[in-house]
MIMI-774633 format. One record per residue (C-alpha): x, y, z; residue in one letter. Coordinates in Angstrom, 2 decimals, always signed. Layout:
% MIMI-774633
((X Y Z) A)
...
//
This chain:
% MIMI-774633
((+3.16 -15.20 +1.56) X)
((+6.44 -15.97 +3.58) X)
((+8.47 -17.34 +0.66) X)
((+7.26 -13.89 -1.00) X)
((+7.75 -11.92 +1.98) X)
((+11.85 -12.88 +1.27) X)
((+11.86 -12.24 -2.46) X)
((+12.03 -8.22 -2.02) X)
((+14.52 -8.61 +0.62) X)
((+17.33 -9.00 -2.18) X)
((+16.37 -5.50 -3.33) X)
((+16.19 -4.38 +1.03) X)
((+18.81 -5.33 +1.84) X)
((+21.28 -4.40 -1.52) X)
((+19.46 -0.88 -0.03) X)
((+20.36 -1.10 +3.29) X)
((+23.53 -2.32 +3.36) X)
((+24.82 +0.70 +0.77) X)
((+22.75 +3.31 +2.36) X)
((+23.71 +2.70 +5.52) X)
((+27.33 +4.19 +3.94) X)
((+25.64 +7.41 +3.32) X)
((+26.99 +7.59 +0.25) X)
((+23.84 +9.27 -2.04) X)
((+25.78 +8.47 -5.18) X)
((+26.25 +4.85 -4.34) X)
((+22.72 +4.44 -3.15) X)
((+21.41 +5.95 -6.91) X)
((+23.82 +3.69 -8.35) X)
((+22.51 +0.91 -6.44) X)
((+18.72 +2.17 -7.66) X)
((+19.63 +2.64 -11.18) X)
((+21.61 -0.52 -11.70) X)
((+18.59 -2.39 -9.72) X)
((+16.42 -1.23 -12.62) X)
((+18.37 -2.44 -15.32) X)
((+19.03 -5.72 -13.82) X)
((+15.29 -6.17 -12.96) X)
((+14.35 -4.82 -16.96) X)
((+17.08 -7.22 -18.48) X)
((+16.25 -10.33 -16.30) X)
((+12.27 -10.24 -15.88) X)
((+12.75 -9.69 -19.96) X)
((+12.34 -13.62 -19.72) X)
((+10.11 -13.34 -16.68) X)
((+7.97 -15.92 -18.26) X)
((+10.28 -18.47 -17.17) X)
((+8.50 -17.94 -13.60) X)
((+5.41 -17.42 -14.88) X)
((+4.61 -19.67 -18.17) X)
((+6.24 -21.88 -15.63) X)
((+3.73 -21.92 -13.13) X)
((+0.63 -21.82 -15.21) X)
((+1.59 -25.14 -17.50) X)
((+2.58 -26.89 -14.74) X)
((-0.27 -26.23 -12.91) X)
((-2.75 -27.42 -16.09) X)
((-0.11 -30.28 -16.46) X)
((-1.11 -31.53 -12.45) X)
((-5.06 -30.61 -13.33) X)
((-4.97 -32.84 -16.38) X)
((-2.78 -35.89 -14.32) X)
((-0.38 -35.40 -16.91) X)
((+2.70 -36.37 -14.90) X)
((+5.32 -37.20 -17.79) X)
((+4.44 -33.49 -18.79) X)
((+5.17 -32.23 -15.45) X)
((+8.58 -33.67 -15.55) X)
((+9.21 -32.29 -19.22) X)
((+8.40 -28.64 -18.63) X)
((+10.83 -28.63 -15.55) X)
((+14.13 -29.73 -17.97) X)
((+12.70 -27.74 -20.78) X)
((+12.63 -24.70 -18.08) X)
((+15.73 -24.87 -15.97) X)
((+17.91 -25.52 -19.52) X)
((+15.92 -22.47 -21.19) X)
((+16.69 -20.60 -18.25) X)
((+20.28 -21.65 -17.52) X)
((+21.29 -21.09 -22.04) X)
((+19.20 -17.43 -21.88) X)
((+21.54 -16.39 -18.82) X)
((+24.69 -17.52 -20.68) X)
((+23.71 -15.40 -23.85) X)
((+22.98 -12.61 -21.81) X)
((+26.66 -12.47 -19.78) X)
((+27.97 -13.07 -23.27) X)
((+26.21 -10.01 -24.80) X)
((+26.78 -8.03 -21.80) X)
((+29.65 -5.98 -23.20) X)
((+26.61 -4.42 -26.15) X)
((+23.98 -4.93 -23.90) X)
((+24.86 -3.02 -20.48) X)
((+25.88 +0.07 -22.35) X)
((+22.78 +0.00 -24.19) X)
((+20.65 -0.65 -21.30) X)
((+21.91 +2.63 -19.77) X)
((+21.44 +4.75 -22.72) X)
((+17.95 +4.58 -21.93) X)
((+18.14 +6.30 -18.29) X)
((+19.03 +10.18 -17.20) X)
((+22.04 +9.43 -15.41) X)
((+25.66 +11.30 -15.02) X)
((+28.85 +10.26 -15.94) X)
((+29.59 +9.55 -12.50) X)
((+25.97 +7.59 -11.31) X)
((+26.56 +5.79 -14.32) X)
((+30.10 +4.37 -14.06) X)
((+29.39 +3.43 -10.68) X)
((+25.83 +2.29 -11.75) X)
((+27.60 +0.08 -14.20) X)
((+29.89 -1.86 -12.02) X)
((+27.10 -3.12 -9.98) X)
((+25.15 -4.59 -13.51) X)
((+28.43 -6.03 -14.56) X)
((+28.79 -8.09 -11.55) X)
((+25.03 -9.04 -11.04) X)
((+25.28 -10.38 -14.83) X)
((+27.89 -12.80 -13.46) X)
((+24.32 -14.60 -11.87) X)
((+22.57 -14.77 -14.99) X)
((+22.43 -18.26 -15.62) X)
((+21.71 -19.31 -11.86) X)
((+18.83 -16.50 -11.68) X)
((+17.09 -17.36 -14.62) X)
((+17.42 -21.27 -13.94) X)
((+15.82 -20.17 -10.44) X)
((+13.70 -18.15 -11.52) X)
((+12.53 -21.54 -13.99) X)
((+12.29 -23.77 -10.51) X)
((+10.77 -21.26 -8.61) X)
((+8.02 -21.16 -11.07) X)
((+7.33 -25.10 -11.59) X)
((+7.68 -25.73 -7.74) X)
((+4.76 -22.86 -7.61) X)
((+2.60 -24.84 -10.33) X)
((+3.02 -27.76 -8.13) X)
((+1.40 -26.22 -5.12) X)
((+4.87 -26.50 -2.95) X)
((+4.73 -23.37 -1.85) X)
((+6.82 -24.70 +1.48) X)
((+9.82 -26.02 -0.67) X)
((+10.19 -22.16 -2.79) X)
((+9.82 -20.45 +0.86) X)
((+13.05 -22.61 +1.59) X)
((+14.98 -21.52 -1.89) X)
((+14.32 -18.29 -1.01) X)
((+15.18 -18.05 +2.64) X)
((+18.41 -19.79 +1.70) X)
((+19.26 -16.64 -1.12) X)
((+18.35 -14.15 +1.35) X)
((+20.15 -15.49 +4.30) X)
((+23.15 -15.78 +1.57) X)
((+22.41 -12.38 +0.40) X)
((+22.71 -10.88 +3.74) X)
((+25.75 -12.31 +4.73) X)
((+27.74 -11.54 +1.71) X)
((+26.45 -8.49 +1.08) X)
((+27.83 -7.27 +4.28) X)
((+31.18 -9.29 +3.53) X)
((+31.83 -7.30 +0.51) X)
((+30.35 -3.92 +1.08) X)
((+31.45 -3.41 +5.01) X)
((+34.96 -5.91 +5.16) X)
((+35.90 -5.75 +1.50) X)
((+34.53 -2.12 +1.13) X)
((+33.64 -2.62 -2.58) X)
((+30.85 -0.26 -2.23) X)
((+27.77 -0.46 -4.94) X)
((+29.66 -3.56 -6.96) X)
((+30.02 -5.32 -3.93) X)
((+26.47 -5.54 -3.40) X)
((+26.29 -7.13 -7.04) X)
((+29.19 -9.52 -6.03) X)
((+27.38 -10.87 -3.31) X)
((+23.73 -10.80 -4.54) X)
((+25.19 -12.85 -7.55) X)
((+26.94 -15.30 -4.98) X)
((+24.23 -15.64 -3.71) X)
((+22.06 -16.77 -6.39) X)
((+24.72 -19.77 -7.39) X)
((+23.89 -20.75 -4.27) X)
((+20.07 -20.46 -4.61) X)
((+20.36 -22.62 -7.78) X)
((+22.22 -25.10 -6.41) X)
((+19.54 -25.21 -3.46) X)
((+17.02 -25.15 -5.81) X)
((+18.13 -28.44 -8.07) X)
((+18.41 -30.15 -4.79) X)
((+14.99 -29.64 -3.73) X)
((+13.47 -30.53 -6.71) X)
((+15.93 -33.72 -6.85) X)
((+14.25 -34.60 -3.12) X)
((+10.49 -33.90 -4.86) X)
((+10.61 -35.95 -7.40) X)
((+12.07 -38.73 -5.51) X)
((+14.16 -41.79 -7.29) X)
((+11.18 -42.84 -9.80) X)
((+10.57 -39.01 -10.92) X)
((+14.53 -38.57 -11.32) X)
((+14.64 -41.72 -13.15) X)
((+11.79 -40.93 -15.36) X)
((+13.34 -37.61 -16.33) X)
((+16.34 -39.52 -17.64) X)
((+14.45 -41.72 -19.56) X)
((+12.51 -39.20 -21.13) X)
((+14.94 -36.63 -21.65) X)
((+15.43 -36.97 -25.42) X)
((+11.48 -36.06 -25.77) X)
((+11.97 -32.99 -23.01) X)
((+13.32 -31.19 -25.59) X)
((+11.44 -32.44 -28.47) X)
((+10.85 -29.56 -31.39) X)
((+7.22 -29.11 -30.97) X)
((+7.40 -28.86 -27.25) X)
((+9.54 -26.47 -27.33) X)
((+7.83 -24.49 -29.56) X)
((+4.42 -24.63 -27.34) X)
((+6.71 -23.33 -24.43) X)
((+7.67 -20.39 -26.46) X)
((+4.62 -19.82 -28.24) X)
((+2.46 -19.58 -24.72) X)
((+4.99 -17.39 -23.46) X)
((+5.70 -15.20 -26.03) X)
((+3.00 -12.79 -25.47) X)
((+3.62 -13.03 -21.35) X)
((+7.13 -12.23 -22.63) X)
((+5.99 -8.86 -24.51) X)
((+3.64 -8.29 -21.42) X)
((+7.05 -8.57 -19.48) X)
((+9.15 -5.73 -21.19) X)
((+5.65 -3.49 -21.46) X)
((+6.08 -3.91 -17.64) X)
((+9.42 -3.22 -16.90) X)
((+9.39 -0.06 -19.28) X)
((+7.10 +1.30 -17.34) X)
((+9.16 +0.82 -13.99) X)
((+12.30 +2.04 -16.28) X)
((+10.22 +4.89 -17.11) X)
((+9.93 +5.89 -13.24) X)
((+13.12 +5.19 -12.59) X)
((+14.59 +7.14 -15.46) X)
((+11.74 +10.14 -13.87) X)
((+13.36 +9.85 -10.76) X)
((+17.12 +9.72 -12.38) X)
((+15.77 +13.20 -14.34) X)
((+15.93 +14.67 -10.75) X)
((+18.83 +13.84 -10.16) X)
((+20.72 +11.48 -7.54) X)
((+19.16 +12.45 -4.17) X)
((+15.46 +12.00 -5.49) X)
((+16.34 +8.81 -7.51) X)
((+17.44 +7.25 -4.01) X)
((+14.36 +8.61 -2.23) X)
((+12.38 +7.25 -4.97) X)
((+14.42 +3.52 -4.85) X)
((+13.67 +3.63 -0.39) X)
((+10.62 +3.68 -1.29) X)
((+10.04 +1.31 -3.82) X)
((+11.46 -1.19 -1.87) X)
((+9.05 -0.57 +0.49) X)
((+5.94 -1.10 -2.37) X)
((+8.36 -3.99 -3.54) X)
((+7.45 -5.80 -0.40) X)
((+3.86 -4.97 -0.17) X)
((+3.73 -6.02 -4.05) X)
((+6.05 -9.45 -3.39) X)
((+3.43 -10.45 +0.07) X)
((+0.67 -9.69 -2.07) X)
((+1.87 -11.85 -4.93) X)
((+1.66 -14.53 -2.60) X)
((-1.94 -14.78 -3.26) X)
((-1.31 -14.12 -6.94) X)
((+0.61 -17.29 -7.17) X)
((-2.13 -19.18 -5.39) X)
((-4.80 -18.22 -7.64) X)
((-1.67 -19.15 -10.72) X)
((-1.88 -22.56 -9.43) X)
((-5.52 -22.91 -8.09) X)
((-6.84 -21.22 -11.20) X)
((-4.38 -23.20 -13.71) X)
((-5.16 -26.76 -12.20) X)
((-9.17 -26.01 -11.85) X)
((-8.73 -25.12 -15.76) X)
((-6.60 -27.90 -16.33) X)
((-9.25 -30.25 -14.50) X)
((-12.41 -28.27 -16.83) X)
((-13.86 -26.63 -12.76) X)
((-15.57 -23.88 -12.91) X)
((-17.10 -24.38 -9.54) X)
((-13.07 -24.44 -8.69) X)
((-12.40 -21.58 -10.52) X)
((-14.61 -19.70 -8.91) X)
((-13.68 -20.37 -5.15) X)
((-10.08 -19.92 -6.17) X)
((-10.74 -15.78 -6.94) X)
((-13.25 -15.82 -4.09) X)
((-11.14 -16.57 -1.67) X)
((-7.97 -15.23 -2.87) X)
((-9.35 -11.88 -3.62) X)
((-10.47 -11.41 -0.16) X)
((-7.66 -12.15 +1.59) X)
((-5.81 -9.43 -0.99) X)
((-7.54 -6.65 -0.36) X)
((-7.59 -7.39 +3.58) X)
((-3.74 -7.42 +3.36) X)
((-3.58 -4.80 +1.33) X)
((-5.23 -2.60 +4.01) X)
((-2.86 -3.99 +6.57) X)
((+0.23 -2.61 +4.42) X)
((-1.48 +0.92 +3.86) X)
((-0.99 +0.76 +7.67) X)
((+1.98 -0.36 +8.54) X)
((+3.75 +1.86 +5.65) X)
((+1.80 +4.98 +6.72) X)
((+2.52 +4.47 +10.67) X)
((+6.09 +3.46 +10.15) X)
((+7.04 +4.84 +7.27) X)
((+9.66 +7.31 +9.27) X)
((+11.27 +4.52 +11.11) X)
((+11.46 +2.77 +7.83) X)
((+13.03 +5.51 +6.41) X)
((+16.03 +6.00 +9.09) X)
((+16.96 +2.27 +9.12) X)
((+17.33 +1.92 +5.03) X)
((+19.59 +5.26 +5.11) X)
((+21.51 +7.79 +6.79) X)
((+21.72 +10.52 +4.03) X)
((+19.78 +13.39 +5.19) X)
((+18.45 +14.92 +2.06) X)
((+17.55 +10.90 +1.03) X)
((+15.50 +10.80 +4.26) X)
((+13.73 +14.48 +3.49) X)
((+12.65 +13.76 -0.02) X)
((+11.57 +10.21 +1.04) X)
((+9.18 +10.76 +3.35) X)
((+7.37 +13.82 +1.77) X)
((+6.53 +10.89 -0.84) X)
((+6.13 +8.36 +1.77) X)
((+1.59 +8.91 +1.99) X)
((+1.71 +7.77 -1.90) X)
((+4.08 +4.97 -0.78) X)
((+1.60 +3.38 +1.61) X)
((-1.73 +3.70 -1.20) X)
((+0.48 +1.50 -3.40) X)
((-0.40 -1.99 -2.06) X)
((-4.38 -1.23 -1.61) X)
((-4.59 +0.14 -4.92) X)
((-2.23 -2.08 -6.77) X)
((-3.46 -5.06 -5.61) X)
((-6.28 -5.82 -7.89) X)
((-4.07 -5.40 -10.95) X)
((-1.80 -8.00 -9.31) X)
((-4.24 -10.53 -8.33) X)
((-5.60 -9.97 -12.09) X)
((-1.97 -10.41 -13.25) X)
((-2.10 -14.14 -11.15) X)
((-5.48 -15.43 -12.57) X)
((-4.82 -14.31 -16.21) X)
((-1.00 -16.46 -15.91) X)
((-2.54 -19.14 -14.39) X)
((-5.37 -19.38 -17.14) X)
((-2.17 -18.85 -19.65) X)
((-4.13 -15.86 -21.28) X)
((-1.15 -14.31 -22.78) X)
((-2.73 -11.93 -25.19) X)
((-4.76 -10.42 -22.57) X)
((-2.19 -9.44 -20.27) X)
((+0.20 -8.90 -23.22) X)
((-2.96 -6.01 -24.40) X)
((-3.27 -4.62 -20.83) X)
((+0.06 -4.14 -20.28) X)
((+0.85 -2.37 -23.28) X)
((-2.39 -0.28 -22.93) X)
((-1.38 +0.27 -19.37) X)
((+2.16 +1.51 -19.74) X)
((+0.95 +3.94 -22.33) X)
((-1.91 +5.32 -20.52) X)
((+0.88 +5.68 -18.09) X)
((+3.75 +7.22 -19.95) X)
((+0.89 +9.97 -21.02) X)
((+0.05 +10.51 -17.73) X)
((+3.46 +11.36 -16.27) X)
((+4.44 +13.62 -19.36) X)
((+1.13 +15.69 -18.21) X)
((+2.20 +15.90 -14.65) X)
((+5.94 +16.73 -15.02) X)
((+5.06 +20.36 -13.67) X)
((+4.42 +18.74 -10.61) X)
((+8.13 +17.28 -10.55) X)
((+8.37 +14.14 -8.37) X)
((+4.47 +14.20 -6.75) X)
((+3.37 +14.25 -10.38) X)
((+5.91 +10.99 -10.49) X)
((+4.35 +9.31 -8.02) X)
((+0.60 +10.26 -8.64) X)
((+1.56 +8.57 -12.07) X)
((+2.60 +5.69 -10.69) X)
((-0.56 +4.92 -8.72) X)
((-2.82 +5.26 -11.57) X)
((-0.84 +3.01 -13.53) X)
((-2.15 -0.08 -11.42) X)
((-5.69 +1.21 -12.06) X)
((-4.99 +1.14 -15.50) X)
((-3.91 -2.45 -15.48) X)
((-6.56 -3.56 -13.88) X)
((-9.06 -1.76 -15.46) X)
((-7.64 -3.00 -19.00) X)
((-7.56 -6.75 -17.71) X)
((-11.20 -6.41 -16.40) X)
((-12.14 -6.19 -19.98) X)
((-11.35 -9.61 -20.46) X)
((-13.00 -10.71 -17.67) X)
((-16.28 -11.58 -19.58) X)
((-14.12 -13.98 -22.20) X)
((-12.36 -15.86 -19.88) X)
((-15.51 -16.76 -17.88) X)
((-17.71 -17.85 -20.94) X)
((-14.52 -20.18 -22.16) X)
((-15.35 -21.54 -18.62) X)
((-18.59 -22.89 -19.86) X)
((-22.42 -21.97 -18.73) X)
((-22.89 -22.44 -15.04) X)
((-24.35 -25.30 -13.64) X)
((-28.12 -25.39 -13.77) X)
((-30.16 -24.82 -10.51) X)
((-31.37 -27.62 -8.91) X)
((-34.81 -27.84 -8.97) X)
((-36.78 -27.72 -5.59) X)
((-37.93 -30.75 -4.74) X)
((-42.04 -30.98 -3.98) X)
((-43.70 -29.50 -1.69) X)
((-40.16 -26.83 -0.56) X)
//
């Protein structure tokens, strides 16, 4: 939960730090360009989550050599897809922003900001790859570290470049992508120190078969459908952003103030989404079902508690929260008229997330691949019906898409516990009880 408390705060304080200008049109360029950076990199999203999920079945099944594989396979995956994707940026940015209800001046400053978070690419999705396999490990301590170290990076050069430089919106992509180099660099160090000498040695040995054909092709067959799930995902959150854009740039940055406020709720949350990844992966891995079991048990509770404790704090602070992430008056209005569906967001979204966590860590791909598409559509039908209602019909929208998702992955429920096995039989009472 602490290592995910610091993932959103990328996204707080890129928020802050610009809003704090009161510029509107830099803070909607900042939301805008946020969306297209989070649609093109959690494209290969997988790389976290696959990630976790085989590693996890890899530690269940005391397959260490396989352990070591999928972390070269996944950091050189990562590192090659971020290349291609500063190489293509020149077709793909353009493109990317075809698809949103911007203005010709949102967008050109909406499109410095992508051009210099692309720079961090390779070192995001090579993060994103470590950040994953140290999850499926259970070292939950050593990603809280990588991502305190971005943050506290983030921070500090985000106000370098925004309030010394004065770069405005691209200097918050300057520094966030900085800032990520750094996180990578972090990141190969800590796994260097967790595999110790024989680990690193053993990954040189084996390198050749790291990479071997078939291997490769179970990493991208298992994620493919995860990878589908992905982009059903994100156009659903380009879908509300591109809502928000449609009305125009004071209620698209009202709109991003408060996502990053559901972004953090979402991001704790996930905490006990990656748990059950890992506990649910390695108890399938080791053939548990009694494991299984005590893995949702547990982490479902504790989800739904702290989802209750974020409906709180949002609701009762949700006006201070406001003020500190900007000074734009009109920003501040339209935000907290919206600010009640804000706070429902984590109790209502956090079964679909938890779902989300079993499902990877089981490596169901076609099931979440199904719900998400079924999800996002049920969702995209919804908002065209409530457009009359302008940005409450937005938000309403919103919240029933996490019902959705967790209604359609409840389906699947049954399946995945009768691949499980039968339970155990009852003991039988022993005389005279």
């Amino acid at each position: 939960m602490l290592g995910q408390i610091t993932v959103p705060l990328v996204g707080l304080v890129d928020t802050a730090v610009i809003g704090r200008t009161g510029d509107a049109v830099a803070l909607a360029a900042v939301a805008l360009g946020s969306f297209v950076v989070t649609f093109l990199f959690w494209t290969f999203g997988f790389l976290r989550m696959g990630m976790t999920g085989l590693t996890a079945q890899a530690v269940g099944a005391d397959d260490q050599a396989e352990v070591r594989a999928l972390l070269v396979r996944g950091v050189a995956t990562g590192f090659a897809l971020g290349v291609v994707l500063l190489a293509l940026q020149a077709l793909v940015v353009p493109l990317a922003f075809r698809l949103f209800a911007g203005s010709g001046q949102l967008d050109a400053v909406a499109e410095s900001f992508v051009a210099a978070r692309l720079f961090g690419a390779p070192a995001a999705l090579a993060g994103s790859a470590i950040n994953g396999w140290l999850l499926g490990l259970g070292k939950t301590r050593h990603a809280l570290v990588l991502q305190v170290v971005m943050n506290v990076a983030n921070i500090g050069l985000d106000l370098l470049f925004v309030w010394h430089f004065h770069l405005g919106a691209r200097g918050v992509g300057f520094g966030t992508t900085s800032a990520e180099w750094i996180a990578l660099a972090t990141g190969l160090a800590i796994v260097g120190n967790v595999l110790g000498a024989e680990g690193r040695a053993a990954i040189r040995i084996g390198l050749r078969g790291a990479f071997d054909r078939q291997a490769l092709k179970r990493l991208f067959g298992v994620n493919a459908d995860i990878m589908i799930r992905t982009v059903a995902l994100l156009a659903l959150f380009g879908w509300f952003a591109n809502a928000g854009a449609r009305l125009g740039p004071v209620q698209l940055g009202a709109n991003h103030v408060l996502s990053q406020f559901v972004g953090l709720a979402a991001y704790v949350l996930d905490g006990f989404a990656f748990t059950a990844e890992a506990r649910v992966g390695q108890a399938i891995g080791a053939k548990s079902r009694a494991d299984f079991l005590r893995a949702i048990r547990l982490t479902g509770e504790f989800s739904v508690a702290s989802g209750l404790v974020f409906v709180a704090a949002i609701a009762l602070g949700g006006p201070w929260l406001v003020d500190l992430m900007t000074t734009n008056p009109e920003v501040k209005a339209h935000a907290l008229a919206l600010a009640p569906f804000a706070a429902l967001q984590p109790l209502i979204g956090a079964p679909a997330w938890l779902l989300d966590g079993i499902f990877i860590g089981a490596t169901r791909g076609r099931a979440l691949r199904n719900a998400a598409i079924l999800s996002t559509m049920l969702y995209i039908a919804t908002d065209l019906a409530l457009r009359p209602w302008a940005a409450l019909g937005v938000w309403i929208a919103l919240t029933l898409s996490y019902v959705y998702r967790a209604g359609a992955l409840a389906l699947y429920w049954p399946g995945l516990l009768k691949d499980l096995g039968p339970p155990p039989p009852l003991a039988e009472p022993s005389p005279g009880t």
